[in-house]
C-alpha positions as CSV (number, residue, x, y, z in Angstrom):
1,X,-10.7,-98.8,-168.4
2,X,-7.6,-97.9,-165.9
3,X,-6.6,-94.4,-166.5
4,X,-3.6,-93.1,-165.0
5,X,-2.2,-89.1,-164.3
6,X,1.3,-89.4,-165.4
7,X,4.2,-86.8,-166.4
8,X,1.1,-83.8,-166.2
9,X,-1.6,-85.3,-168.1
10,X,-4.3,-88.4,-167.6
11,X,-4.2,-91.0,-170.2
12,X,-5.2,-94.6,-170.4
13,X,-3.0,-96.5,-168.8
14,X,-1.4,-98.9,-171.2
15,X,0.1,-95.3,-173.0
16,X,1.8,-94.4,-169.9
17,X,5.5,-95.7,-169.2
18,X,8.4,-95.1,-167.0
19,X,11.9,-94.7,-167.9
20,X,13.8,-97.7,-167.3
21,X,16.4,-95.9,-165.2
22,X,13.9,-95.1,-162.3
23,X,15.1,-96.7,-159.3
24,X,12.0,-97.9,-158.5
25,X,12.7,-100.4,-161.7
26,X,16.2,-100.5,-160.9
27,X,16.3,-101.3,-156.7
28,X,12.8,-100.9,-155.5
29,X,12.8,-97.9,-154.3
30,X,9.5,-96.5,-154.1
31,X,6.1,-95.5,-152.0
32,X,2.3,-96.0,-152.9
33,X,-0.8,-96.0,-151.1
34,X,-4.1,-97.4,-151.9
35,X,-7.3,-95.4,-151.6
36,X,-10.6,-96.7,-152.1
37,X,-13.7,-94.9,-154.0
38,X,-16.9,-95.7,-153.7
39,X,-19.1,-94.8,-156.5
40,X,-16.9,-91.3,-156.7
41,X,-16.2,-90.7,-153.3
42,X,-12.9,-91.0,-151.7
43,X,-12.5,-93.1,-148.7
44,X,-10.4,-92.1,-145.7
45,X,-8.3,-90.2,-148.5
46,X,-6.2,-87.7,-145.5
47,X,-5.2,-90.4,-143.7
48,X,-3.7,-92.6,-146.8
49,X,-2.6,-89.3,-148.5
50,X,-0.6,-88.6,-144.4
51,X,0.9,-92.3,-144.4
52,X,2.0,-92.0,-147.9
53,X,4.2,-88.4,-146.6
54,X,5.5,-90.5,-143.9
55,X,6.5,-93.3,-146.1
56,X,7.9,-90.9,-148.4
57,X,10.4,-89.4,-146.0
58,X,11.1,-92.7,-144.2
59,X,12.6,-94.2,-147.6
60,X,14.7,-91.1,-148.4
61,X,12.5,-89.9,-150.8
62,X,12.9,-85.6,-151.1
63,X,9.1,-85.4,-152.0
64,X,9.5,-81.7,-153.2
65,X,5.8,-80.8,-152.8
66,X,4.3,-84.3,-154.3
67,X,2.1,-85.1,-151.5
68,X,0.4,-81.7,-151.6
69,X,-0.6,-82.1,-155.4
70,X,-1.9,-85.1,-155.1
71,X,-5.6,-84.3,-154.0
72,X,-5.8,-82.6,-156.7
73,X,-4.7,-85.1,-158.9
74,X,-6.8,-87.6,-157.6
75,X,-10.2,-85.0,-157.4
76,X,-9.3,-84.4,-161.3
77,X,-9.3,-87.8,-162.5
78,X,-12.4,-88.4,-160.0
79,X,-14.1,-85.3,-162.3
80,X,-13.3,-87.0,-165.6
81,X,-16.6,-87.7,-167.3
82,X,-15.4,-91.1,-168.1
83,X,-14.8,-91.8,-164.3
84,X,-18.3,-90.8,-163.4
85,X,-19.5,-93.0,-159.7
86,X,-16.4,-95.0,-160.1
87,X,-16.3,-97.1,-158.0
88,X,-12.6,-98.8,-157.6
89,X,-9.3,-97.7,-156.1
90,X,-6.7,-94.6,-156.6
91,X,-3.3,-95.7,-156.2
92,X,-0.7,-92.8,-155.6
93,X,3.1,-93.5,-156.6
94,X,5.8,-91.9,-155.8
95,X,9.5,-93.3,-157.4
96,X,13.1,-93.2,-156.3
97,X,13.9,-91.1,-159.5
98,X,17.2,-91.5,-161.9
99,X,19.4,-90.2,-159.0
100,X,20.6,-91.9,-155.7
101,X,22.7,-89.8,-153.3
102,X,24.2,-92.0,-150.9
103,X,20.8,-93.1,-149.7
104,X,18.5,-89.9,-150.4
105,X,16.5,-89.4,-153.8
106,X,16.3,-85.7,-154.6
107,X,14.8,-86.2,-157.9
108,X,11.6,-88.6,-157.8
109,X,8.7,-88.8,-160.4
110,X,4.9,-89.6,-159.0
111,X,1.9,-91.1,-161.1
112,X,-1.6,-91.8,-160.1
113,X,-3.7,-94.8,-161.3
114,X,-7.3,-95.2,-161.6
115,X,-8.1,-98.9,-161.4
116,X,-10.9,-101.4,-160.9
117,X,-10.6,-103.0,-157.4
118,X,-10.3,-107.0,-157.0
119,X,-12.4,-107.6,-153.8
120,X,-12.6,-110.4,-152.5
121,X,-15.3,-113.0,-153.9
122,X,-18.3,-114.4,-152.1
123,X,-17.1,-117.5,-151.1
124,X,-13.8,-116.0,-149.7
125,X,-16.2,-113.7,-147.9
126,X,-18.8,-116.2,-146.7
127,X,-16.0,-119.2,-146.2
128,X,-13.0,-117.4,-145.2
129,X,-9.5,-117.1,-146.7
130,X,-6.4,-119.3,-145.6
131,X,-3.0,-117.8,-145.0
132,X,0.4,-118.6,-145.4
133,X,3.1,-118.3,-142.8
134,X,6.0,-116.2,-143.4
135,X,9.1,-117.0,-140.6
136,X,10.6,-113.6,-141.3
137,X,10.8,-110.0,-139.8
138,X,9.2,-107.7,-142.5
139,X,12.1,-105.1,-142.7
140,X,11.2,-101.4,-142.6
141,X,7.2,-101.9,-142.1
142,X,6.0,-98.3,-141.2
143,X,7.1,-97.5,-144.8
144,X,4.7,-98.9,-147.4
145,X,7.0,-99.8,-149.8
146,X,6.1,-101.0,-153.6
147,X,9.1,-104.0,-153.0
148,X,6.5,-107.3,-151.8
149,X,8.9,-109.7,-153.0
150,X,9.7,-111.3,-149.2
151,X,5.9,-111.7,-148.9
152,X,5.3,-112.9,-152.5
153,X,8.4,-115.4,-152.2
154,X,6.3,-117.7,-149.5
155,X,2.7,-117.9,-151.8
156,X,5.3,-119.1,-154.8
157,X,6.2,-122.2,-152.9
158,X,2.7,-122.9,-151.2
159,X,-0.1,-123.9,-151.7
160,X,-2.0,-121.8,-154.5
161,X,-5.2,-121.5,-152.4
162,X,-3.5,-119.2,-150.3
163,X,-4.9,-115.9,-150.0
164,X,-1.8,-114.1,-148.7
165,X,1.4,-115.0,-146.8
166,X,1.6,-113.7,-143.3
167,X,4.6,-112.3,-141.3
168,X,5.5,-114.3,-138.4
169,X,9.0,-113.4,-136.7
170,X,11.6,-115.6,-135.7
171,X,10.4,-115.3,-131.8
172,X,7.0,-116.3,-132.8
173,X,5.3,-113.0,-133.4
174,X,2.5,-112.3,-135.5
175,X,2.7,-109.1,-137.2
176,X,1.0,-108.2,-140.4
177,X,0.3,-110.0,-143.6
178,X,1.3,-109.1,-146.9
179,X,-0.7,-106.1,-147.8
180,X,-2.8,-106.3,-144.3
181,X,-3.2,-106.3,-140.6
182,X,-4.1,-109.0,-139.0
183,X,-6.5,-109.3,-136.1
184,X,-7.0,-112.1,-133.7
185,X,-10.1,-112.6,-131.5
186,X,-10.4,-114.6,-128.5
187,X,-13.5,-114.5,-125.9
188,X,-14.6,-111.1,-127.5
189,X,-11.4,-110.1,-127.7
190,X,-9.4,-108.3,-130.5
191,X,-5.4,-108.5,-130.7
192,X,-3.5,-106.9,-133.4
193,X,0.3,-106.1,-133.5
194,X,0.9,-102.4,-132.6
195,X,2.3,-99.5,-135.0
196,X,5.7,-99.7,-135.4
197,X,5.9,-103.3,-135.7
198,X,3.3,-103.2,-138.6
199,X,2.4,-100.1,-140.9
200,X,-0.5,-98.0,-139.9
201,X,-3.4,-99.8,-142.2
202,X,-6.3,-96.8,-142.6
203,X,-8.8,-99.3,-142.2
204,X,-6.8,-100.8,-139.5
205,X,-7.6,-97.7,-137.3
206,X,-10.8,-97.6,-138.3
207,X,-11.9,-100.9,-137.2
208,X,-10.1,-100.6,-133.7
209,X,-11.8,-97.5,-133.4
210,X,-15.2,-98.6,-134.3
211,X,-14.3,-101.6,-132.3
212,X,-14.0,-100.2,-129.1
213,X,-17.3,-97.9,-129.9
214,X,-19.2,-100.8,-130.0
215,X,-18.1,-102.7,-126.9
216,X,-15.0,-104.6,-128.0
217,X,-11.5,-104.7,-125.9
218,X,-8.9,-104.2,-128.6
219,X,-5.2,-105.1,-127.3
220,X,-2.2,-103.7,-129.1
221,X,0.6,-106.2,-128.8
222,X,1.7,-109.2,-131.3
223,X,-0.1,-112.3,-130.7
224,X,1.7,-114.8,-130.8
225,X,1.9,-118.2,-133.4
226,X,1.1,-120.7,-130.4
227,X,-2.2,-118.1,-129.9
228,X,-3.5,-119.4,-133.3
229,X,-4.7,-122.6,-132.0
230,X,-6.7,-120.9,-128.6
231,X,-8.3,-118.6,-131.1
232,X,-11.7,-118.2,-131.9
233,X,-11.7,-116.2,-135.2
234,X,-8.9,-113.9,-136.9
235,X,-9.4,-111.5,-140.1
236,X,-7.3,-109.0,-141.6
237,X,-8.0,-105.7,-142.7
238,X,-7.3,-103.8,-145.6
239,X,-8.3,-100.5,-148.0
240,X,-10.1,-103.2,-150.6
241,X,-10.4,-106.4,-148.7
242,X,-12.3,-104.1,-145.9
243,X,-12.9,-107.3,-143.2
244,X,-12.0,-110.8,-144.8
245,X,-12.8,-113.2,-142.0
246,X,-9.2,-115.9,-141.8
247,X,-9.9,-119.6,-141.0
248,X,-6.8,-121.1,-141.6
249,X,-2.8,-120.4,-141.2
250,X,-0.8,-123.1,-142.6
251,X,-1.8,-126.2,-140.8
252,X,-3.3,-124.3,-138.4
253,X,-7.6,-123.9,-138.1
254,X,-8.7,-120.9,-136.8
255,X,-11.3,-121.8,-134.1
256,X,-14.6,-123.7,-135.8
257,X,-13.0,-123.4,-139.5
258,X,-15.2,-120.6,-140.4
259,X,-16.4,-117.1,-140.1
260,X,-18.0,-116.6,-136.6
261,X,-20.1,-113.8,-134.7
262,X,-17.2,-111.6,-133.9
263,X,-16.1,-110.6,-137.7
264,X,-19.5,-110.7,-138.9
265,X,-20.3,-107.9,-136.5
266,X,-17.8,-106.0,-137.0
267,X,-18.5,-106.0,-140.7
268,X,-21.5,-104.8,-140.2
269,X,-20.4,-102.5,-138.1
270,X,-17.8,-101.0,-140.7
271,X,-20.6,-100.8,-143.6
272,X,-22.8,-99.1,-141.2
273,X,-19.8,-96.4,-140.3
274,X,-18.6,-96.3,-143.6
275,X,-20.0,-92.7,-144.6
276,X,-17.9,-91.3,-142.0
277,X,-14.7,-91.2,-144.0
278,X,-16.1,-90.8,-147.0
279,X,-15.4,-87.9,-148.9
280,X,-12.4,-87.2,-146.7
């Protein structure tokens, strides 16, 4: 059952509500982050908890102390005897609020929910997952913003098999897909657009740094749409989909159609490394 910490208290989640004149209801305006826990244990929870504070003041938000409650928000619900080794996701909100002054939101509200996570299924694991191409700069993408509709709007007109839609900009560059980075690999080679153009995913960094630990060139730069067809694998990242091997973009196949060596290393190499940020 999904529990959420809401207005001081923890309570399931289906009793726990938001006014309607939040802005986040009313024009999007809002910040979350995604932390995963693995049977109790947080997972890389400083660094989400530090991109969440960033997104926070990049959208205006006056966070008025937020961030620094929320590990013990999220330790509390963690301690609930209910929640013993729960194993799913914590997912941190913070809201515009009722008030918008020209642009800045002194007065936002924060919840926390406590939620099963929907990993991805064997066959997208062992087959790969196809993408959908996005033609459009992803505005404002160092802030982690609760608004997906641009990436959504894509999946609605595609194929259903899609797995996500995946920002490409108008000059060809590959950036991030809708609620991940995306990595390229060619000869041994990993290629993934740089900070700034994308948001900093926490499992992002920790793949390019375990990455380079275990032999692999990384490249920070956008790769580019006419790359996609040199390629010889691509996966993206992300806190629940952890390495999902990529096979397919639009018409495009990604090398020989399915998962090769290079992502299937580096998955191993992530569930190896994995009790390094756990608990932290």
């Amino acid at each position: 059952m999904a529990i959420c910490y809401c207005n001081g208290k923890y309570a399931p989640l289906s009793e726990c509500s938001l006014p309607i004149t939040d802005l986040v209801i009313q024009r999007g305006v809002g910040t979350f982050e995604t932390i995963r826990i693995y049977r109790g244990k947080t997972f890389a929870m400083a660094q989400h908890l530090e991109r969440l504070a960033e997104s926070v003041a990049g959208a205006g938000i006056i966070g008025g102390g937020i961030i620094e409650k929320l590990p013990e928000v999220i330790r509390g619900g963690l301690a609930l005897p209910e929640m013993k080794d729960f194993d799913g996701i914590v997912k941190p909100f913070v809201t515009g609020g009722d008030v918008n002054d020209g642009g800045t939101f002194p007065q936002p509200r924060f919840f926390v929910i406590f939620d099963e996570a929907h990993k991805p299924t064997e066959d997208e694991l062992k087959n790969g997952i196809a993408l959908e191409p996005n033609h459009v700069d992803r505005p404002y993408p160092t802030i982690k913003s609760t608004n997906y509709l641009f990436g959504l709007i894509p999946l609605s007109k595609s194929n259903k098999t899609n797995f996500e839609s995946l920002y490409i900009s108008p000059k060809g560059e590959i950036t991030e897909a809708l609620s991940s980075n995306f990595f390229l690999c060619k000869d041994g080679k990993l290629v993934t657009a740089p900070v700034g153009r994308v948001l900093a995913g926490v499992t992002r960094d920790i793949v390019i740094t375990l990455a380079r630990e275990n032999g692999f060139t990384v490249e920070e730069r956008c790769p580019l749409e006419e790359e996609l067809a040199q390629a010889d694998e691509a996966f993206i990242t992300g806190s629940v989909k952890e390495i999902l091997p990529v096979v397919r973009v639009g018409a495009q196949k990604i090398g020989a159609g399915r998962p090769g060596p290079a992502v299937q290393r580096i998955q191993h190499i992530f569930l190896q490394n994995m009790p390094r940020w756990l608990g932290k």
